[in-house]
C-alpha positions as CSV (number, residue, x, y, z in Angstrom):
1,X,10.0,18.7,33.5
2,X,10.8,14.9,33.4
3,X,9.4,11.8,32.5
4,X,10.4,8.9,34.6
5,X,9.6,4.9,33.0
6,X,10.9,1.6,33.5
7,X,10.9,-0.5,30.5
8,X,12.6,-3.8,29.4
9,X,15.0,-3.5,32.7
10,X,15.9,-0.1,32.1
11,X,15.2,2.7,34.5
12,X,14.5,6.2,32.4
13,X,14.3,9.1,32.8
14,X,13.9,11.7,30.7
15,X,14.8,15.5,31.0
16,X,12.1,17.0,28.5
17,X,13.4,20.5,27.3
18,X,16.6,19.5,27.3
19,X,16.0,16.4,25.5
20,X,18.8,14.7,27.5
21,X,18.1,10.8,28.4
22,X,19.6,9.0,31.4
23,X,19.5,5.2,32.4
24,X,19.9,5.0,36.1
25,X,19.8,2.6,39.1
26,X,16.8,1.9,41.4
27,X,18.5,4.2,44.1
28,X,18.6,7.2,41.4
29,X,15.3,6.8,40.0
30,X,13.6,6.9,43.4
31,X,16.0,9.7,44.7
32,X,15.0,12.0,41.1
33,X,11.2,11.4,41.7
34,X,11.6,13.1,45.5
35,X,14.2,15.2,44.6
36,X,11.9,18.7,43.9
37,X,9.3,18.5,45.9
38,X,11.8,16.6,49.6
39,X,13.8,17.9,51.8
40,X,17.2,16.4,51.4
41,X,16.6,15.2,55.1
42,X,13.1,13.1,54.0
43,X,15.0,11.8,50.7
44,X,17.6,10.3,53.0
45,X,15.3,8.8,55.5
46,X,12.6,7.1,52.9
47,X,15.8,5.8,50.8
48,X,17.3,4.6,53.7
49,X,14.4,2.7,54.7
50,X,13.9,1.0,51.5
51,X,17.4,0.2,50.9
52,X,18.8,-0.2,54.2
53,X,22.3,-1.8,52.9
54,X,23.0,1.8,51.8
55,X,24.6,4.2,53.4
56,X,24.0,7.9,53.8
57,X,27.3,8.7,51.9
58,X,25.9,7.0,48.9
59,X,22.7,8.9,48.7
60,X,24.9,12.1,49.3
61,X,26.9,11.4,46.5
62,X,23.6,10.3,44.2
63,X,22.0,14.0,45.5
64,X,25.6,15.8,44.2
65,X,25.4,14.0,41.3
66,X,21.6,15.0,40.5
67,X,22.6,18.7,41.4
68,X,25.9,18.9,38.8
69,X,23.1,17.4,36.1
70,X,20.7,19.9,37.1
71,X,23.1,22.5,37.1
72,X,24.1,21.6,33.3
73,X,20.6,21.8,32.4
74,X,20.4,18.1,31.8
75,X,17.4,17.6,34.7
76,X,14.9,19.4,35.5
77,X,15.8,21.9,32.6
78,X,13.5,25.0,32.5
79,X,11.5,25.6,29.2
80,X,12.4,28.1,27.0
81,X,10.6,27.6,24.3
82,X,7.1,28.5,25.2
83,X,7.3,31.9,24.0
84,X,8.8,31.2,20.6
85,X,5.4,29.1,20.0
86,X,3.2,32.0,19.7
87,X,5.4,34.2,17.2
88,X,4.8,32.2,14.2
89,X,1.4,33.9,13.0
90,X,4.3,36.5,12.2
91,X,6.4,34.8,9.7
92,X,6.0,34.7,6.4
93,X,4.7,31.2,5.3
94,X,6.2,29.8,2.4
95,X,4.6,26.3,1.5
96,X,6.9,23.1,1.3
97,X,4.5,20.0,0.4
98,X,1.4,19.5,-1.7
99,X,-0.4,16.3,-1.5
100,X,-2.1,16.0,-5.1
101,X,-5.5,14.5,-5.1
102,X,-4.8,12.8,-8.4
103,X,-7.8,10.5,-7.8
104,X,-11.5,11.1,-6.4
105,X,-11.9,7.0,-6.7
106,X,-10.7,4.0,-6.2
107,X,-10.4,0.7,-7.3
108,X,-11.3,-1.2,-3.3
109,X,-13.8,-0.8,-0.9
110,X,-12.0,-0.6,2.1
111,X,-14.8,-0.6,5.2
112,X,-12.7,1.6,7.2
113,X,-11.6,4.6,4.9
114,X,-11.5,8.2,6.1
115,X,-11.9,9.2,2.4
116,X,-15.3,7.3,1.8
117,X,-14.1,5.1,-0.7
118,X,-12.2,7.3,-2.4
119,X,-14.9,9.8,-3.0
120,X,-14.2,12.3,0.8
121,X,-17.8,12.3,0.5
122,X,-18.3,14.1,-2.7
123,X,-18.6,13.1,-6.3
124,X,-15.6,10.8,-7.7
125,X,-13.3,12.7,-10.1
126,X,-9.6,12.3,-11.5
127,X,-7.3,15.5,-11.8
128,X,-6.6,16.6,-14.7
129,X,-2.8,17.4,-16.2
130,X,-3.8,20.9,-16.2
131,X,-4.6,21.0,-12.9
132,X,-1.8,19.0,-11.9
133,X,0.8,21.5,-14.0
134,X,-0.9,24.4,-12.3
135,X,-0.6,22.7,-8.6
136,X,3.2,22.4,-9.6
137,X,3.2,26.2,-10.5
138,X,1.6,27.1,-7.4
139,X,4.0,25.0,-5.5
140,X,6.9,27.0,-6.5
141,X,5.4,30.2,-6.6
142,X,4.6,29.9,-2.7
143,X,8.4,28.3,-1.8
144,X,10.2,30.9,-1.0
145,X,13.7,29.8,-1.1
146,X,13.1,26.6,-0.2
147,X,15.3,23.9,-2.1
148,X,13.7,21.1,-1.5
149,X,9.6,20.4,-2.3
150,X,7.7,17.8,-1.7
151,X,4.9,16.2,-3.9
152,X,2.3,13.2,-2.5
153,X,0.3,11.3,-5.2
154,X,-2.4,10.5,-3.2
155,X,-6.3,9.6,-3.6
156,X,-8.6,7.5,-3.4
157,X,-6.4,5.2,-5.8
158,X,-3.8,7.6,-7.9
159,X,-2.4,4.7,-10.1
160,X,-6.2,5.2,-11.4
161,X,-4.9,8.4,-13.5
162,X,-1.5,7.1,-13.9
163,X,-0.8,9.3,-17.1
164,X,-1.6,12.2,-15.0
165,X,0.9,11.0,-12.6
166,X,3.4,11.2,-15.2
167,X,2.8,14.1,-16.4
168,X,2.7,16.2,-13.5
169,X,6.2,14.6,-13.0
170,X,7.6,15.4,-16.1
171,X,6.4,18.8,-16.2
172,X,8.3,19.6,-12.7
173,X,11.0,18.0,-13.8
174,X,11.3,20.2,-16.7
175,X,11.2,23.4,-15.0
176,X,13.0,22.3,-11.1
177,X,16.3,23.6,-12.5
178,X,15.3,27.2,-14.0
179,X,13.6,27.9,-10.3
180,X,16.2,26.4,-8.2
181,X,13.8,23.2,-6.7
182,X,13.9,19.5,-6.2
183,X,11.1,18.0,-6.1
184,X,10.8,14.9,-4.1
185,X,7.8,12.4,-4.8
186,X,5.8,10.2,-3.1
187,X,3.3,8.1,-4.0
188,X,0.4,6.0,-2.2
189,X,-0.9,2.9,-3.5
190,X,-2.8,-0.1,-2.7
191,X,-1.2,-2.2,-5.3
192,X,-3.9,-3.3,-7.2
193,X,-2.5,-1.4,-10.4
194,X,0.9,-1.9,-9.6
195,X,3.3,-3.2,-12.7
196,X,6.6,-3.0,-14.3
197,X,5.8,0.2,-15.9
198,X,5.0,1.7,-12.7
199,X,7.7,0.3,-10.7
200,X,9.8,1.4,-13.3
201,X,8.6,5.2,-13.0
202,X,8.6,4.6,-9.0
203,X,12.0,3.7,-9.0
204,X,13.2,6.3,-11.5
205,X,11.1,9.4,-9.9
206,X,10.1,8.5,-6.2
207,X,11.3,9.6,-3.5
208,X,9.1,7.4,-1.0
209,X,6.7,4.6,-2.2
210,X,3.9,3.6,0.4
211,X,2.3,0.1,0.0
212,X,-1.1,-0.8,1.6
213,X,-1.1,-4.3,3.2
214,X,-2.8,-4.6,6.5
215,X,-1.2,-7.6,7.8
216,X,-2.3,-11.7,8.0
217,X,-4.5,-12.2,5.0
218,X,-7.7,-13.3,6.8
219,X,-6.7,-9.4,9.3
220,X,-6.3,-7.7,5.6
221,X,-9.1,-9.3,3.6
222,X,-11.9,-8.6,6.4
223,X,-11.6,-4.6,5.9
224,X,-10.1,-3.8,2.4
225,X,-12.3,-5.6,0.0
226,X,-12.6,-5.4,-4.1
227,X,-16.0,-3.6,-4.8
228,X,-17.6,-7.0,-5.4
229,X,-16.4,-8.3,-2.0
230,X,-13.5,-9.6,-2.2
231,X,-10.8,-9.5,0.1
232,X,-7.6,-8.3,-1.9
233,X,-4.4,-9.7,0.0
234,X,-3.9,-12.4,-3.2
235,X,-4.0,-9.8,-5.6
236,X,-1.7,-7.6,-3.5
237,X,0.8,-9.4,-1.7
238,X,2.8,-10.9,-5.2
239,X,3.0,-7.5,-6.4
240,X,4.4,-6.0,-3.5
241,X,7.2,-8.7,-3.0
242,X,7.7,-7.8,-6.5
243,X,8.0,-4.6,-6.3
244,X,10.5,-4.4,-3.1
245,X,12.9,-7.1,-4.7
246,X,13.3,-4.3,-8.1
247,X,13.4,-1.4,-5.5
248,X,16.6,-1.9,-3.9
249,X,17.9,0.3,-1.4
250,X,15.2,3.2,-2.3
251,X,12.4,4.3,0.2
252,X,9.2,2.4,0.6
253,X,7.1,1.5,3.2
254,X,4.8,-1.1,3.8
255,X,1.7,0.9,6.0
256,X,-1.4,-1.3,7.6
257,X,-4.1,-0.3,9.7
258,X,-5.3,-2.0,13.1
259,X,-8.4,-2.1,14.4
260,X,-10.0,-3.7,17.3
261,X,-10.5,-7.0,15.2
262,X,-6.6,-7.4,15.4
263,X,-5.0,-5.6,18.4
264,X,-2.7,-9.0,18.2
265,X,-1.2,-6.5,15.6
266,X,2.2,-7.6,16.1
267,X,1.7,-10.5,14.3
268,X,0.7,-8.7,11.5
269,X,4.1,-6.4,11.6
270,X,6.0,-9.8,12.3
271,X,3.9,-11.4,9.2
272,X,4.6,-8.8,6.9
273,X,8.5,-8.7,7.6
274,X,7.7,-12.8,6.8
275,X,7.2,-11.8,3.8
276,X,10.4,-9.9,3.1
277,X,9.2,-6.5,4.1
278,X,11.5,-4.5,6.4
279,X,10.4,-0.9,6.0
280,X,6.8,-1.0,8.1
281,X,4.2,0.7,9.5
282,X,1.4,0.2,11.4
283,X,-1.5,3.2,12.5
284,X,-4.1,2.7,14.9
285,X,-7.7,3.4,13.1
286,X,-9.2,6.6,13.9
287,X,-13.0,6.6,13.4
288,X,-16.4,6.4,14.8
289,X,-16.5,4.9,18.4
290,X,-19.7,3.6,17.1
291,X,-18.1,1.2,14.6
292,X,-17.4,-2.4,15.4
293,X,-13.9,-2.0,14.4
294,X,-13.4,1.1,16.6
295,X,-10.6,0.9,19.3
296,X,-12.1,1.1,22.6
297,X,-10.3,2.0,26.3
298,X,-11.0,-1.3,26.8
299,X,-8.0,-2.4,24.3
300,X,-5.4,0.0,25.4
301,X,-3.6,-2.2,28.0
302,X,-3.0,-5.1,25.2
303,X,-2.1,-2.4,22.7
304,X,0.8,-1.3,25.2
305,X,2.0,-4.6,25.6
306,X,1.9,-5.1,21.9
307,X,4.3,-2.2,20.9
308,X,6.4,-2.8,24.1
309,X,7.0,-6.9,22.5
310,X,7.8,-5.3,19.4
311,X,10.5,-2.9,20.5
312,X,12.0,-6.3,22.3
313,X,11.4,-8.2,19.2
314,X,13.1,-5.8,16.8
315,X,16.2,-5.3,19.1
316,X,16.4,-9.1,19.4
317,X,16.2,-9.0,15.4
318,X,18.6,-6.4,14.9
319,X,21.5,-8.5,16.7
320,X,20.8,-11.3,15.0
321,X,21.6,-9.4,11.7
322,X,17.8,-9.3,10.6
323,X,16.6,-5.7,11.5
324,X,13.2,-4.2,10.7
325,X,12.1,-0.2,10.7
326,X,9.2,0.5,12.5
327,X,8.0,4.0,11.4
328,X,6.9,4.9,14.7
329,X,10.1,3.7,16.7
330,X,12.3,6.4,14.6
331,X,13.7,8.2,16.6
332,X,16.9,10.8,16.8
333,X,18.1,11.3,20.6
334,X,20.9,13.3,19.6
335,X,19.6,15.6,17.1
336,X,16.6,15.0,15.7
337,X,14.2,17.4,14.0
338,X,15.1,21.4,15.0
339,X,12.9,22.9,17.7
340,X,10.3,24.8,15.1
341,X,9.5,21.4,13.6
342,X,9.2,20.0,17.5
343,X,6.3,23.0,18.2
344,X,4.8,23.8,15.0
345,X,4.3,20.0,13.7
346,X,3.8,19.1,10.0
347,X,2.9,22.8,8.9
348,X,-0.6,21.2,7.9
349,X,-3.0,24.4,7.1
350,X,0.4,26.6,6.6
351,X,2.7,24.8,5.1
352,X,1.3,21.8,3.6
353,X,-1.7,21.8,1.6
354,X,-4.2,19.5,-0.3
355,X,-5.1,19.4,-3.5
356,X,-8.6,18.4,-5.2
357,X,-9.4,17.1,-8.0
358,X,-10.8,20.6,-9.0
359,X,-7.3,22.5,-7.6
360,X,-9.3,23.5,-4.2
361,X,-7.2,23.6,-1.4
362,X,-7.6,22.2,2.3
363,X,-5.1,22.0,5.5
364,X,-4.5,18.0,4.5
365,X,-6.2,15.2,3.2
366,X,-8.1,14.3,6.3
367,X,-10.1,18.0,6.0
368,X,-10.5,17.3,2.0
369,X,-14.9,17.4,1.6
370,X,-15.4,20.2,4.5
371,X,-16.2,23.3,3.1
372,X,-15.1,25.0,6.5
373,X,-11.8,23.9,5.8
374,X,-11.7,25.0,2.7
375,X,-8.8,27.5,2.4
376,X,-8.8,29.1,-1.1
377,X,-7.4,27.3,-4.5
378,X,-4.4,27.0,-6.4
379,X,-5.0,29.6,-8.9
380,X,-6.3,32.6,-6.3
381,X,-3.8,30.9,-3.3
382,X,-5.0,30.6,0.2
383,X,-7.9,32.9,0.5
384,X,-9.1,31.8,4.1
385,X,-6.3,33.7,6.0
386,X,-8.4,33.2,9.0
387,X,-7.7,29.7,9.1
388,X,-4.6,29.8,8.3
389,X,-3.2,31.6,11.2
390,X,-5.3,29.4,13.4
391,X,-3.3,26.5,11.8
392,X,-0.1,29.0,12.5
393,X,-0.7,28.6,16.2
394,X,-1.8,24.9,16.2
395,X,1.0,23.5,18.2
396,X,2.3,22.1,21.3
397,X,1.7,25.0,23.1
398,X,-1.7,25.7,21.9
399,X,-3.0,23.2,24.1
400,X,-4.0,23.7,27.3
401,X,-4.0,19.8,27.8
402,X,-0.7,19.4,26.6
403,X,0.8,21.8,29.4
404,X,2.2,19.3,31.3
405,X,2.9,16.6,29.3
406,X,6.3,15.1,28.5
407,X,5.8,14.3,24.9
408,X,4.7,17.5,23.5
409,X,8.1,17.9,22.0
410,X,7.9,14.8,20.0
411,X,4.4,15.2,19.1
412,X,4.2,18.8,18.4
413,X,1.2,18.5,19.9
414,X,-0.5,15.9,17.8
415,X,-2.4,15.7,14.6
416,X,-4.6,18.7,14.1
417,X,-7.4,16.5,12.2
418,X,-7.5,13.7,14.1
419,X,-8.0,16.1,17.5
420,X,-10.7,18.5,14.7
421,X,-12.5,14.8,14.6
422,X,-12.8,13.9,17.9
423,X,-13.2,16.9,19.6
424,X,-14.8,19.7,16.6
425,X,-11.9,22.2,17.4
426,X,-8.1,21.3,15.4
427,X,-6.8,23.0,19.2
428,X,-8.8,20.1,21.0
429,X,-6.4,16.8,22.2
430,X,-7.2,13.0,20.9
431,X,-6.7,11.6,23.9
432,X,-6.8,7.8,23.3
433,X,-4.2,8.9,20.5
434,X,-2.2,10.5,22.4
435,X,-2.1,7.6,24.9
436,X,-0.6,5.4,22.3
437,X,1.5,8.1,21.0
438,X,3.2,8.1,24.6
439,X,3.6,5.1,24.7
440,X,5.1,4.5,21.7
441,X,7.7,7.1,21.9
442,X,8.6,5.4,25.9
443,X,9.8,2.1,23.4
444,X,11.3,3.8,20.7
445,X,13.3,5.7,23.7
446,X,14.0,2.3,25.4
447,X,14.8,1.3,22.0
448,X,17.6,3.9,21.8
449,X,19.1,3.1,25.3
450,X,19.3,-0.5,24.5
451,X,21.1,-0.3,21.2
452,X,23.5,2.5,23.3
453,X,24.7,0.2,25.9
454,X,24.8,-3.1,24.4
């Protein structure tokens, strides 16, 4: 299979099982999109006709050269990983991440959030160090031999049971070495609480910091809101700056959400890297269509051209020695993540789990409140083994929509809540995400090509 897109004056095509990338004339491209299903005879008559300075020699040498590619298994490379997807209800699952529900509140009322405020529908509640300790224990009990384990401090707001925070940390810390671990951290955080004490214990124990700043102020104050209406950009934004300037070289990244009120969401990204920030993200909002923030079909052509101006602008910013990341852009064309990462995904349901309040467990945080998803708790482990090998064969070949598409290798086939939401079954296909996932990865591709040949 291959994927064939012009972009920013390159012509690309991409060979999708073999993950091999190649930036060709107009002659080429036109020849590779006959070249399976024409006679070599029509090939040369239809290019001859549209380029009439050529001559038959050159479209015989462009045919040879397709062949040798194809022969190396760099076009139209045959895939051999379908049956691999389908053999993982076999393995032994060992669990990797935990994201720690620390805090059943929060401390803004953000018109948009998945979590209800904070609350995923339920009652608000913090986690308690005990239940915190025993996630940890749980953790490493389900590892394996996995080294390395992850840890998100997530909520509602977790700098709202701070002390729990640290705890939890300190008590992993204390006992990484006797099992053979390293935990990595993470925490989320819309700023509100943010200090010197916690930047302090960020800086010392976090992995990965993520900041919540949707863009412009008037863009972030219209959705993310104090609980007395507010909008929460003054409060935010000095705190932030702050905190980047003492974080140095360490992971952070500075995540918005845009809705249909700003698909101009560029100049939010550009706004935000105003402000100093170069680590960014920006997600699409995934919710009701029946909200008036909703994106709508009608919005997809501007959102392409927005993320295809921002793959020009950030080249144009790397060479002038002022780069910016854009999460979504990252990209590895000559490694990258292995091929069970590529089918299976994030391991949500398997691999990854999260944790309430109360130590119940749930696939991830987008399934936390729906008792159909919930898959045991960390004192009796997953329970619901039912669900769990459905979440086993969640992947890019689970999907009869995803068959044919050229992406399915860098999506994995998508995120299994946000296709659970949209279509009641975590096998069913976002489509409007996936749109803007495609198109996304055709920049970040481009992206790639640029930086290659320049």
């Amino acid at each position: 299979m291959i994927h064939q897109f012009k972009l920013n004056g390159y012509n690309i095509v991409l060979d999708v099982f073999s993950g091999s990338v190649h930036v060709v004339d107009d002659v080429a491209y036109d020849i590779i999109a006959m070249y399976k299903n024409s006679s070599k005879n029509k090939i040369t008559k239809e290019i001859l006709d549209k380029y009439p300075n050529l001559k038959k020699l050159d479209i015989d040498e462009c045919l040879s050269d397709i062949k040798e590619l194809e022969d190396k298994g760099k076009l139209f490379s045959e895939d051999v990983y379908a049956d691999l997807a389908f053999d993982f209800k076999k393995k032994n699952t060992y669990i990797k991440a935990l994201c720690l529900h620390i805090a059943h509140t929060c401390n803004l009322n953000c018109e948009y959030c998945f979590a209800s405020q904070g609350k995923y529908h339920g009652e608000r509640a913090l986690m308690s160090i005990e239940v915190g300790k025993r996630a940890i224990d749980f953790l490493i009990e389900n590892s394996g031999k996995r080294h390395n384990l992850e840890v998100d401090f997530f909520g509602g707001e977790p700098l709202m049971n701070f002390d729990v925070v640290k705890g939890i940390v300190e008590y992993a810390r204390s006992i990484e070495k006797e099992h053979n671990k390293n935990f990595r951290f993470t925490l989320t955080t819309n700023g509100v609480l943010l200090d010197d004490d916690v930047i302090d214990f960020a800086n010392k124990e976090c992995h990965n910091v993520v900041l919540s700043l949707d863009g412009r102020k008037e863009v972030h104050d219209r959705l993310r809101k104090t609980s007395n209406g507010k909008g929460s950009y003054d409060t935010i934004v000095p705190k932030f700056k702050h905190f980047v300037e003492r974080r140095g070289n360490k992971g952070y990244y500075v995540r918005g959400t845009f809705t249909h009120n700003n698909t101009d969401f560029i100049n939010d990204i550009f706004h935000m890297a105003d402000l100093g920030f170069t680590e960014l993200s920006m997600e699409p909002v995934v919710c009701s269509p029946n909200d008036p923030y909703a994106l709508t079909y009608d919005d997809l052509p501007i959102i392409y051209e927005q993320y295809e101006i921002l793959a020009k602008e950030m080249l144009k910013r790397e060479k002038e020695g002022n780069p910016i990341t854009f999460y979504h852009y990252m990209i590895d064309l000559t490694g990258g993540p292995c091929i069970y990462k590529r089918i299976s995904g994030c391991g949500s349901g398997s691999e990854y789990f999260a944790v309430t309040p109360w130590g119940d467990l749930y696939p991830c945080h987008q399934f936390v409140g729906d008792e159909n998803y919930l898959m045991g708790d960390i004192w009796k482990g997953v329970t619901n083994i039912e669900k769990q090998n459905e979440f086993k064969l969640c992947n890019a070949y689970a999907r009869q929509e995803c068959k044919d598409c050229w992406a399915k290798l860098y999506c994995s086939g998508g995120c299994a809540a946000n296709a659970y939401h949209a279509t009641g079954s975590i096998n069913g296909v976002y489509e409007y995400g996936c749109k803007l996932f495609k198109k996304r990865m055709e920049c970040a591709i481009m992206m790639q090509v640029a930086k290659s040949l320049n």
